[in-house]
N, C-alpha and C positions, 0 to 999 in steps of 0.2 A: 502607568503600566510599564514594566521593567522585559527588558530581551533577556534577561539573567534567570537563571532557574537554580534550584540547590541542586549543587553537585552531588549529594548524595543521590538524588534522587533519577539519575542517570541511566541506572542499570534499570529501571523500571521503563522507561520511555518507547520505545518499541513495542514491547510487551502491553501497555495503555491505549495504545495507538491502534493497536490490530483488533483489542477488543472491543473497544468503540465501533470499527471498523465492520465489525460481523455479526452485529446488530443490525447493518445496510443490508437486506434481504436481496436486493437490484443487484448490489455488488457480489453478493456472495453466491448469487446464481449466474452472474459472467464468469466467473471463477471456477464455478464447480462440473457446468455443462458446457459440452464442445457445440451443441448443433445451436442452429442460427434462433431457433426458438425459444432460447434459455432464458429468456424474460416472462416466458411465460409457463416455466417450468414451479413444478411445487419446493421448495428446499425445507425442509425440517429444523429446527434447533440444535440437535446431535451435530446433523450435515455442517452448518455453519461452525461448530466449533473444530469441528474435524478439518477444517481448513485452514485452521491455528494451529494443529499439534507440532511441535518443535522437537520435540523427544521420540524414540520406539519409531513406532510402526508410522511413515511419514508417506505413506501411498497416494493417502487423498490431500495432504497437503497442500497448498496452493499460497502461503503468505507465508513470504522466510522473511529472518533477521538481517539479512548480508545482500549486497550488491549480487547482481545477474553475473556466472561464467559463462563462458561458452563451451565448456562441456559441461555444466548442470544438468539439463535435459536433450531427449532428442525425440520423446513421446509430443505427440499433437494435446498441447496441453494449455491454459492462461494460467498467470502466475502476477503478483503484486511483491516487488520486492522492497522493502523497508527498511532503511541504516541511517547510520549518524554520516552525513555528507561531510560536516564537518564541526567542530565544536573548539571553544575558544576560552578557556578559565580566564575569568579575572583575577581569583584567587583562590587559596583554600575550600571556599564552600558558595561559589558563586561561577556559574557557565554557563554562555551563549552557543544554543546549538542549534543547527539546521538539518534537517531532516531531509533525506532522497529517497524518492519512490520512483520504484521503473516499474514501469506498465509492459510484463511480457508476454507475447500476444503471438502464437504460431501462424504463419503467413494464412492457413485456411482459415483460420475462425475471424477473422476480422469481422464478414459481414454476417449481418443480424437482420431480422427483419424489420421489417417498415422502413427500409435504406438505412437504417442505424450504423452505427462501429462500433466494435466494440471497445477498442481500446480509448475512444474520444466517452464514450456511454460511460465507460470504468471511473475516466476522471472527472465526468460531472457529478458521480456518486461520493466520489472519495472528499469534492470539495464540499458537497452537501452535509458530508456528516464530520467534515472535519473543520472547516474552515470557517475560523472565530468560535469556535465551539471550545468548551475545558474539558482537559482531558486531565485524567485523575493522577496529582501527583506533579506533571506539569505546568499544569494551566494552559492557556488558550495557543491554540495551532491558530498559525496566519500561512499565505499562499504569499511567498516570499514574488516582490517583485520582477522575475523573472520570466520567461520561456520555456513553456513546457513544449521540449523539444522530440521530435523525431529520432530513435536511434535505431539501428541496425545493430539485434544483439548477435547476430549468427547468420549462415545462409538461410534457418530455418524459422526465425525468431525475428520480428519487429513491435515496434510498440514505441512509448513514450516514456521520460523522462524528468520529473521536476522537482521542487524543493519547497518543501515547509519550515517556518520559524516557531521553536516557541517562545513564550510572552507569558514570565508570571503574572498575576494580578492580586 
């Protein structure tokens, strides 16, 4: 199994990634509801995809392409941000890339019920449905040996931070 993936297939990877992603019903109802019971809320199909939209109308959106700013948002909102942390050609049609997810998380919605978090709840989902799993076009996400770290994205904004490798096969 190879850390190298075609570089063609690059523009895709994000985009593969979030869809896989919103299949996770868990995930996509931290995302979509603010109160602490949103694990036990209903999400529809529609909902789930509406959390994807990239283009037009981005109201309900909740999973961008791009790293967290700090004027992004200033609504009481969870958000999953998704980008290339960093990538590394070998050459013309061969690249090793890593993947960053920031888990953004407004200082009120943390708790959840049953003493839950949400933003710790976010990334047991996210490793459930991504980690060693093929994702189309890629191939297998791995949970790069690292620290999924604590960050302070704003006064109003905390959550977490960490990094996926893909692995063709």
């Amino acid at each position: 199994m190879s850390e190298r993936i075609e570089l063609d297939n690059i523009d895709n990877i994000l985009r593969n990634i979030s869809l896989k992603l919103i299949v996770n019903e868990n995930l996509c109802k931290l995302l979509k509801y603010n109160d602490s019971f949103a694990l036990f809320e209903d999400i529809t199909e529609e909902q789930r995809y509406e959390l994807n939209v990239q283009d037009g109308d981005i109201t309900n959106t909740r999973i961008f392409y791009q790293p967290f700013n700090n004027d992004t948002i200033t609504d009481q909102r969870t958000e999953l941000r998704i980008y290339f942390m960093n990538f590394k050609p070998d050459n013309l049609y061969l690249t090793k890339v890593n993947i960053g997810f920031d888990l953004v998380v407004h200082n009120d919605l943390w708790r959840l019920e049953q003493g839950k978090q949400r933003p710790t709840t976010m990334f047991k989902e996210i490793l459930k449905s991504l980690n060693g799993q093929l994702v189309d076009g890629i191939g297998e996400l791995s949970f790069v040996d690292s620290p999924c770290v604590l960050r302070y994205f704003n006064s109003k904004f905390t959550g977490y931070s960490f990094t996926m490798r893909t692995r063709s096969v």
